[in-house]
VEXVEX-477519 format. One record per atom (N, C-alpha, C, O): residue number from 1; atom name; residue in three letters; y, x, z. Coordinates in steps of 0.05 Angstrom, whole numbers. Layout:
<rs>
[r NUM,"CA","Ala",[Y,X,Z]]
...
</rs>
This chain:
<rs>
[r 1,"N","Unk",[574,538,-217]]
[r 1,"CA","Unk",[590,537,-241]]
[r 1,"C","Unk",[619,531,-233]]
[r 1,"O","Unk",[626,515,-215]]
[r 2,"N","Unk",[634,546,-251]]
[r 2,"CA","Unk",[672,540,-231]]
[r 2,"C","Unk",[679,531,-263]]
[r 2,"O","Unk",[670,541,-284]]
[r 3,"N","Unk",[693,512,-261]]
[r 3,"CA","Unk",[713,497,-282]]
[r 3,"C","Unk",[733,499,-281]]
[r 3,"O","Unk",[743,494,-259]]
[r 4,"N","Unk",[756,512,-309]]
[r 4,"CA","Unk",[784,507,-312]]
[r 4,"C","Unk",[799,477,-314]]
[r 4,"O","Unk",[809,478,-336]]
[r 5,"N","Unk",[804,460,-306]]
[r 5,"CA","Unk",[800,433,-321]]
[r 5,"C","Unk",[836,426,-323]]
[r 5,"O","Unk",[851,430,-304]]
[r 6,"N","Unk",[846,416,-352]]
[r 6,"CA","Unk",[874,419,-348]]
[r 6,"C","Unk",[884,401,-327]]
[r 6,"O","Unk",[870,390,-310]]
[r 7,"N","Unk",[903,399,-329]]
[r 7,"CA","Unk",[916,386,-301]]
[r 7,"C","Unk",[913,355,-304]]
[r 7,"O","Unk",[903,343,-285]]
[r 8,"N","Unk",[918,340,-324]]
[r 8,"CA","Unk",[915,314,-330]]
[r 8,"C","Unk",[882,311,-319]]
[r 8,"O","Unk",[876,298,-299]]
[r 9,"N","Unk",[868,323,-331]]
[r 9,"CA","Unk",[835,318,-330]]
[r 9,"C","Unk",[834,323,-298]]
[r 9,"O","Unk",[837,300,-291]]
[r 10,"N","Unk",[832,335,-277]]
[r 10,"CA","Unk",[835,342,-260]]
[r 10,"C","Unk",[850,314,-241]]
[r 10,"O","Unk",[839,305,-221]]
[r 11,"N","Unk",[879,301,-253]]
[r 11,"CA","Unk",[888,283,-243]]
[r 11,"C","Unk",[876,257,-246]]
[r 11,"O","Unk",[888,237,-238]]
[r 12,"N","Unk",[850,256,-261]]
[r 12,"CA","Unk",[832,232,-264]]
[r 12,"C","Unk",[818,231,-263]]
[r 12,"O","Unk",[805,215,-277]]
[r 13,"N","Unk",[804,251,-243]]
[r 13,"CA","Unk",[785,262,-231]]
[r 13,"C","Unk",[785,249,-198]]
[r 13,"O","Unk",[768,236,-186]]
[r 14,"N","Unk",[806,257,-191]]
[r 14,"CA","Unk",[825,257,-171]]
[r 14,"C","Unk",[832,227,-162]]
[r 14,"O","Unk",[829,216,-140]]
[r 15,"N","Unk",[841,218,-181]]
[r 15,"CA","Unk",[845,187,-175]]
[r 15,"C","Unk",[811,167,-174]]
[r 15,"O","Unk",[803,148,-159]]
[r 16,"N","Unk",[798,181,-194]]
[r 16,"CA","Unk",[761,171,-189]]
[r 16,"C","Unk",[762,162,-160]]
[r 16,"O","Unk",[765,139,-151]]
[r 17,"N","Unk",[756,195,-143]]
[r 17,"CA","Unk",[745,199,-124]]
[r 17,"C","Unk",[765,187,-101]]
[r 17,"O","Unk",[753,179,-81]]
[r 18,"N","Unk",[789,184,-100]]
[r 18,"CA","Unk",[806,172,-89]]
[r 18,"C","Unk",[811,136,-81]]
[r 18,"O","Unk",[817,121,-62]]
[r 19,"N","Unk",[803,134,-110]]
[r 19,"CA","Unk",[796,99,-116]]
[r 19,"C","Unk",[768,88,-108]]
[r 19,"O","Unk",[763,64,-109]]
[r 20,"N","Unk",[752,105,-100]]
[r 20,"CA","Unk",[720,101,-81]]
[r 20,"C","Unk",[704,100,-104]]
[r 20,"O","Unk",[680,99,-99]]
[r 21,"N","Unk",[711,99,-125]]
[r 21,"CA","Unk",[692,100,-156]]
[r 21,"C","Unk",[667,115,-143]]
[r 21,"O","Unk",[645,107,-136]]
[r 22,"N","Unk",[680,141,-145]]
[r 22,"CA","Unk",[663,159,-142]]
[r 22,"C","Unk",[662,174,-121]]
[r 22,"O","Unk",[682,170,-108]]
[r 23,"N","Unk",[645,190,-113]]
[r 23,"CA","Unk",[636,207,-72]]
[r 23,"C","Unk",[645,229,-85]]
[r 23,"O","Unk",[630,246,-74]]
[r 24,"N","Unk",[655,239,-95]]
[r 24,"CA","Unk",[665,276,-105]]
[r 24,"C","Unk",[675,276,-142]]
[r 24,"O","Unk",[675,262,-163]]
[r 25,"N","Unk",[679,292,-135]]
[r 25,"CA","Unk",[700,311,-171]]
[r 25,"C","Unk",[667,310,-173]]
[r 25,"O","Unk",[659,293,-189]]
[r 26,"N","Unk",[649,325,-159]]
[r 26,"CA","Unk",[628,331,-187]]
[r 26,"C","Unk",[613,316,-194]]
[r 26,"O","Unk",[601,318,-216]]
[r 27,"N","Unk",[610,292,-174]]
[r 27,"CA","Unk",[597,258,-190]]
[r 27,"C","Unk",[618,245,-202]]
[r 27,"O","Unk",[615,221,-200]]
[r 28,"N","Unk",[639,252,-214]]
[r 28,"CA","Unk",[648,243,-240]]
[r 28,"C","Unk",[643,261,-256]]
[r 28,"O","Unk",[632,253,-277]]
[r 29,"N","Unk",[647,280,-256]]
[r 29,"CA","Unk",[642,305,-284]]
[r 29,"C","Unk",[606,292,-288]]
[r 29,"O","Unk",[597,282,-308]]
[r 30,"N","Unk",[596,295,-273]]
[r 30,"CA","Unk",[564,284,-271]]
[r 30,"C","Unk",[554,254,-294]]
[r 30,"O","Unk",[536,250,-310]]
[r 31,"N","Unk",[576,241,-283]]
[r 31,"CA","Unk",[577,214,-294]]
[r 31,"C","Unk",[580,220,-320]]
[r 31,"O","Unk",[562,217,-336]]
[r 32,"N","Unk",[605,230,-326]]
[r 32,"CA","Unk",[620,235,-354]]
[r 32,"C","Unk",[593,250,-370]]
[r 32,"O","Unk",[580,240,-388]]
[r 33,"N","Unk",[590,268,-362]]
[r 33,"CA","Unk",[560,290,-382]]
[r 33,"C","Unk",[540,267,-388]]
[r 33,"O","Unk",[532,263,-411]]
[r 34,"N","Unk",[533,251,-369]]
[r 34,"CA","Unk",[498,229,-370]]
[r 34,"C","Unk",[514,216,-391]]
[r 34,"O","Unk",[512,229,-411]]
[r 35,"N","Unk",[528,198,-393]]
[r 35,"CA","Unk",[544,185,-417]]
[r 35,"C","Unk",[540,195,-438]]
[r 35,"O","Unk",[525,186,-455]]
[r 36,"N","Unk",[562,229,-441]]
[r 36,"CA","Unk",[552,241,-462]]
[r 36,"C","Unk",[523,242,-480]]
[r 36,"O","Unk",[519,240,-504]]
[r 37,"N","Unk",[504,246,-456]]
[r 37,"CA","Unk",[474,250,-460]]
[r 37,"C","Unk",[471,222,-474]]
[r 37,"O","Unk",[473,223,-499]]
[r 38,"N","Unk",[468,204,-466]]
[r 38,"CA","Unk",[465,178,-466]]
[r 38,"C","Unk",[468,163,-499]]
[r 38,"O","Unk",[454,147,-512]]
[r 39,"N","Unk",[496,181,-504]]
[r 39,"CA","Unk",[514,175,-529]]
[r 39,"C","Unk",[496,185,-555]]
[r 39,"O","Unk",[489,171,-575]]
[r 40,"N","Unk",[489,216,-550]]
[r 40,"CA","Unk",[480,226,-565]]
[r 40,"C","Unk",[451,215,-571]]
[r 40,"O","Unk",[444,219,-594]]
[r 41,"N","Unk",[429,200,-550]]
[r 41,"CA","Unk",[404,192,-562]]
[r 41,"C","Unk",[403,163,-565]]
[r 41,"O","Unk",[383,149,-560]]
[r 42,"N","Unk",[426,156,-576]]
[r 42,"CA","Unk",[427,133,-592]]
[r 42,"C","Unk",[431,140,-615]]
[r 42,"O","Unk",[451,152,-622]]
[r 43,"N","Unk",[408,133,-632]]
[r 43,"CA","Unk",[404,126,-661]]
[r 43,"C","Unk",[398,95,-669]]
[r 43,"O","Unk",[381,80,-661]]
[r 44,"N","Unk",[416,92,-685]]
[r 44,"CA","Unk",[405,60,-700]]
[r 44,"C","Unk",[392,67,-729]]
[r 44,"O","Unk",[400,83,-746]]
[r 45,"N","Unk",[372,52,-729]]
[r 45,"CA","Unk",[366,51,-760]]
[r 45,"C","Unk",[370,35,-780]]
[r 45,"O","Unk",[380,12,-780]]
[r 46,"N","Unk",[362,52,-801]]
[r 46,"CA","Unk",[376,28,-829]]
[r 46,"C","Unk",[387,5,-836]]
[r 46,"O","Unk",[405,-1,-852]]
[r 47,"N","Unk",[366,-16,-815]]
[r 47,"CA","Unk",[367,-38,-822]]
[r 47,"C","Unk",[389,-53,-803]]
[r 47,"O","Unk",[400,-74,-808]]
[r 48,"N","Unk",[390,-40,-785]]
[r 48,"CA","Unk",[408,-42,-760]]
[r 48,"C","Unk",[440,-29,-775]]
[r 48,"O","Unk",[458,-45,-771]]
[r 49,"N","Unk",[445,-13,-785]]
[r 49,"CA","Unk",[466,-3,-793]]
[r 49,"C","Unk",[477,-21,-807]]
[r 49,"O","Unk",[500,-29,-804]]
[r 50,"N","Unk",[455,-31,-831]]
[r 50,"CA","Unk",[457,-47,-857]]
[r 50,"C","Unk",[468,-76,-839]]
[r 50,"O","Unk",[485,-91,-848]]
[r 51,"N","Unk",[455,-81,-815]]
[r 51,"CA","Unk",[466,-115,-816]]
[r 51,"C","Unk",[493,-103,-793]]
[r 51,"O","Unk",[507,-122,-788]]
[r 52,"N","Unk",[501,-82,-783]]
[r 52,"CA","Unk",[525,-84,-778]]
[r 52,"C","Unk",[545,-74,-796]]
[r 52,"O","Unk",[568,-74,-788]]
[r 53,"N","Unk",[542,-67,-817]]
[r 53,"CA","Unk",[564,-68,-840]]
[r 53,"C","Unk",[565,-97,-851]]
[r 53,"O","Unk",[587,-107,-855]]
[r 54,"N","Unk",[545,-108,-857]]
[r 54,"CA","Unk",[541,-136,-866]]
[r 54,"C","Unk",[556,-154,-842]]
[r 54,"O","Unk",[562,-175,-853]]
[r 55,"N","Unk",[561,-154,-826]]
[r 55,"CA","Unk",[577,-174,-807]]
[r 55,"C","Unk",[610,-154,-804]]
[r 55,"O","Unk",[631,-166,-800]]
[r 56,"N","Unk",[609,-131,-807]]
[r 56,"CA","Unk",[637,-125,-814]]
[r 56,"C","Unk",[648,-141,-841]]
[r 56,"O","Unk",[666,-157,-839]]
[r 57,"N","Unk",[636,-135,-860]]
[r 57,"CA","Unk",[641,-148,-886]]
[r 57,"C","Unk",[650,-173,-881]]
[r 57,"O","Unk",[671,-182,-888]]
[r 58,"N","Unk",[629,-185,-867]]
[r 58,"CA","Unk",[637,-225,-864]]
[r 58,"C","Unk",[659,-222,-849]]
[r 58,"O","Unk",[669,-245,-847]]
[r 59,"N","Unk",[672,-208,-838]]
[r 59,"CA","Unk",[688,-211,-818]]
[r 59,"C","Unk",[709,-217,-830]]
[r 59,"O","Unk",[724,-237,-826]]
[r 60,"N","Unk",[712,-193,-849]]
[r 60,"CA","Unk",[734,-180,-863]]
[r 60,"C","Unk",[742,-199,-879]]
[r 60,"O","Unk",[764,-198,-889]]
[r 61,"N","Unk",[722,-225,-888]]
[r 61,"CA","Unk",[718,-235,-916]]
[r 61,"C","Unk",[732,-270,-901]]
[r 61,"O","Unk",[737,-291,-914]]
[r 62,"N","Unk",[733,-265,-869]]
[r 62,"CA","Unk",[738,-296,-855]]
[r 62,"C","Unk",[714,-303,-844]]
[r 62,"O","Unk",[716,-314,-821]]
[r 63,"N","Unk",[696,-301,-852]]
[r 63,"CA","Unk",[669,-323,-839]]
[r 63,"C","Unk",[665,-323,-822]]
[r 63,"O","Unk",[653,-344,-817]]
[r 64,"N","Unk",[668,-311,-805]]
[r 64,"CA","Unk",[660,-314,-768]]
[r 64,"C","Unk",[675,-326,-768]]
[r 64,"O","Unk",[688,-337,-786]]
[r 65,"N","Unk",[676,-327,-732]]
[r 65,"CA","Unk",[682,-348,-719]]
[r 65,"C","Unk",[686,-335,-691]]
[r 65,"O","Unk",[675,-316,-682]]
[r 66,"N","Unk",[709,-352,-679]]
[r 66,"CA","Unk",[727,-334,-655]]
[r 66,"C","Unk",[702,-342,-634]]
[r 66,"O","Unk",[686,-361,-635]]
[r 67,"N","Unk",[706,-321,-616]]
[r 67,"CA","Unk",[680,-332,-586]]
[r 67,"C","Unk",[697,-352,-573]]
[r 67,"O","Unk",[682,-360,-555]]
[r 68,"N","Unk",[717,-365,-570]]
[r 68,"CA","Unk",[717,-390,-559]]
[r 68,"C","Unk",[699,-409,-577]]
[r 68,"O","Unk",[682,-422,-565]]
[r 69,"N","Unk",[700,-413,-605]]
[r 69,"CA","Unk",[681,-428,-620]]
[r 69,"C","Unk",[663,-428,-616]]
[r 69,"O","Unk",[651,-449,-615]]
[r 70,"N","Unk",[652,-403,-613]]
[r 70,"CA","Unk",[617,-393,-610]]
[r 70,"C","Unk",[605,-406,-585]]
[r 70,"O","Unk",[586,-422,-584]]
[r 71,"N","Unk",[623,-396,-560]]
[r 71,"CA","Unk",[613,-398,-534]]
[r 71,"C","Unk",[617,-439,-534]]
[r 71,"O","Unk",[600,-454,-524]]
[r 72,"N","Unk",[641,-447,-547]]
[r 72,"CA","Unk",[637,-470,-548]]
[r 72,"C","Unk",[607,-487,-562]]
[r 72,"O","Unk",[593,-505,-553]]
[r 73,"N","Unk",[605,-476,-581]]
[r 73,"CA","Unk",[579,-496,-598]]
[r 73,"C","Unk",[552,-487,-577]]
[r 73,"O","Unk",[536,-503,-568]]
[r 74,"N","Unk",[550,-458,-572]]
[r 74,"CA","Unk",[531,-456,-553]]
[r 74,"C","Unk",[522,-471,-533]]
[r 74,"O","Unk",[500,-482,-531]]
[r 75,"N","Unk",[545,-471,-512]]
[r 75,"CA","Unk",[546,-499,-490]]
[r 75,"C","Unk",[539,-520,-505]]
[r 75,"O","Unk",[518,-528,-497]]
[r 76,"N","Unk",[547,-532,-522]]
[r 76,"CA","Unk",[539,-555,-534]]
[r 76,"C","Unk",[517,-554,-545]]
[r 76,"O","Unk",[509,-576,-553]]
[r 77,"N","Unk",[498,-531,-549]]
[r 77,"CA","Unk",[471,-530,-566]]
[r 77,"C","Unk",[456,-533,-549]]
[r 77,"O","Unk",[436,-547,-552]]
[r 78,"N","Unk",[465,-517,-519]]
[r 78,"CA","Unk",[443,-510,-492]]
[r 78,"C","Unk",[448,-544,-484]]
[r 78,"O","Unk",[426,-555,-482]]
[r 79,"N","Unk",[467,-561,-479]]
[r 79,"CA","Unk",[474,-581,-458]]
[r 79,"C","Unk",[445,-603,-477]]
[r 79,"O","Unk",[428,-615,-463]]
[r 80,"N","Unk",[443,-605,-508]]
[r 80,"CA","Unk",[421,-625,-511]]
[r 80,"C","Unk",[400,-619,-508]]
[r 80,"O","Unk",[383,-634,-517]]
[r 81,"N","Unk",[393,-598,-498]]
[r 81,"CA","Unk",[363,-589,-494]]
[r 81,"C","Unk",[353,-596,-467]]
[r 81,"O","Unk",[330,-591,-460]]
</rs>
């Protein structure tokens, strides 16, 4: 199979295989498609959808809480056990 690829795409391709990321142009194009694949057979269901709109909402509304807070009370939850 021969690819047109524009010149940008091609130039970050290029820098991949350059930067030791990757052993060739076609184990990144390789990489990039499994991802794709990957992307596409993720389904969440209902209830999963439903509690991440439900924590958007709280978000939006203030109620969380920054991850320094979190990661702080955590340490402090794990240290009395």
């Amino acid at each position: 199979m021969k690819l047109a690829l524009r010149p940008d795409i091609e130039r970050f391709i290029d820098e991949q295989v350059k930067s030791g990321r990757f052993p060739s142009p076609e184990s990144v194009i390789e990489a990039a498609v499994a991802d794709m694949r990957d992307d596409q057979l993720i389904e969440l269901d209902d209830a999963t959808v439903d509690a991440i709109n439900e924590a958007e909402a709280q978000a939006d509304r203030g109620e969380g809480e920054d991850l320094d807070t979190f990661r702080d009370r955590m340490r402090q939850r794990l240290n009395r056990g």
